[in-house]
C-alpha positions in Angstrom: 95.0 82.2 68.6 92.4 80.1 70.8 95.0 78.9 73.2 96.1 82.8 73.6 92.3 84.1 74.0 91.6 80.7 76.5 95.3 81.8 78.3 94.0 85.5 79.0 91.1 84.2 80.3 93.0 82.1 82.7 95.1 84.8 83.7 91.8 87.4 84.0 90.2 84.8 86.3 93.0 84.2 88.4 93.4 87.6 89.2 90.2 88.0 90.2 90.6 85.4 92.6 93.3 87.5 94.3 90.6 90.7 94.0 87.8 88.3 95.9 90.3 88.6 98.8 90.5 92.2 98.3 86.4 92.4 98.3 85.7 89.8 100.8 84.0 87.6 98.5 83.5 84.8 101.1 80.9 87.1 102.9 78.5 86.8 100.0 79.1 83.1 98.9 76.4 80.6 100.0 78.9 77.9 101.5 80.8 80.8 103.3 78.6 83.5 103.7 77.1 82.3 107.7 80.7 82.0 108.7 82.4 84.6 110.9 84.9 86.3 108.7 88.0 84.4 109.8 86.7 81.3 109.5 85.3 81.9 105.7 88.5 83.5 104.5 90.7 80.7 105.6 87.7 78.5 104.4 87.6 80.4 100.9 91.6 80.8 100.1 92.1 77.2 100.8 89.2 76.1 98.4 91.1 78.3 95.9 94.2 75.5 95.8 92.5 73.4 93.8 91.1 76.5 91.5 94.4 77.5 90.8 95.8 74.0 90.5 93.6 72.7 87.3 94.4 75.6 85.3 98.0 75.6 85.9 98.4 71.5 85.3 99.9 71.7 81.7 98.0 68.2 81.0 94.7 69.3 82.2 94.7 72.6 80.8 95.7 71.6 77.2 92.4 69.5 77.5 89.9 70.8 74.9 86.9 69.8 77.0 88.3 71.3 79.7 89.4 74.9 77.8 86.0 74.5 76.3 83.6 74.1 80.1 86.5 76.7 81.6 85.3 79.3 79.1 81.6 78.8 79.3 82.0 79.0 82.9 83.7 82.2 82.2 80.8 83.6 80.9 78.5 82.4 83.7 80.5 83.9 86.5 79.8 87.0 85.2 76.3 86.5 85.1 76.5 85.2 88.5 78.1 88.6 89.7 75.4 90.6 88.4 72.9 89.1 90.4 75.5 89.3 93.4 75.1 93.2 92.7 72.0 92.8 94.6 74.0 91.7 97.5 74.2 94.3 100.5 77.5 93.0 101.1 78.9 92.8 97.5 82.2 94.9 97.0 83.1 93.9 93.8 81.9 97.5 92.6 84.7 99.7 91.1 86.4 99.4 87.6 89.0 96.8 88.2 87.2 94.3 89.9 84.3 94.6 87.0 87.5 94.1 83.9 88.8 91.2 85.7 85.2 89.6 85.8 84.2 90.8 82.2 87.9 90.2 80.5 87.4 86.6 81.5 83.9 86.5 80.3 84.8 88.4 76.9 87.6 85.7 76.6 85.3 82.8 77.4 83.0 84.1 74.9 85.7 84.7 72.3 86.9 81.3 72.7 84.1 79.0 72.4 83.5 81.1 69.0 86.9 80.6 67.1 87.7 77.6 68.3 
């Protein structure tokens, strides 16, 4: 059941990757936020590669330690986008951009407690 929980998690965070484009998340991220807007959205998709690469690398994923730091990161990202709500430039504000962040918190969470 933990593998499933720490799967949807995956899966809930990656897709929220693909909504940061959507909500322009490079223009409220310190290391891309002084950029113009080209320049941090090529900057912020290719910093993604390795993102998606790690959980996707069927060695590195089936690594407890790295299923169990994955999930409590889970959680903190979506501590970290409450305090981006005071943001002026924040987007991530309607319903599915706030279940992609929370269903990967809620499955972090869920995680590190069964497993």
């Amino acid at each position: 059941m933990t593998i499933d929980v720490f799967t949807l998690g995956i899966s809930f965070i990656l897709i929220h990757e693909m909504d940061a484009i959507r909500c322009h998340e490079w223009r409220i991220l310190p290391i891309t936020s002084f950029m113009n807007d080209q320049t941090g959205m090529v900057v912020f998709v290719l910093l993604h590669i390795p993102l998606f690469y790690f959980p996707l690398h069927p060695e590195i994923v089936s690594n407890q330690s790295f299923q169990v730091g994955t999930s409590i990161f889970l959680i903190i990202h979506v501590f970290l986008h409450l305090l981006l709500l005071l943001n002026k430039r924040n987007e991530f504000i309607d319903w599915i951009s706030w279940f992609l962040i929370l269903g990967a918190g809620v499955c972090g969470a869920i995680y590190l407690i069964f497993q």
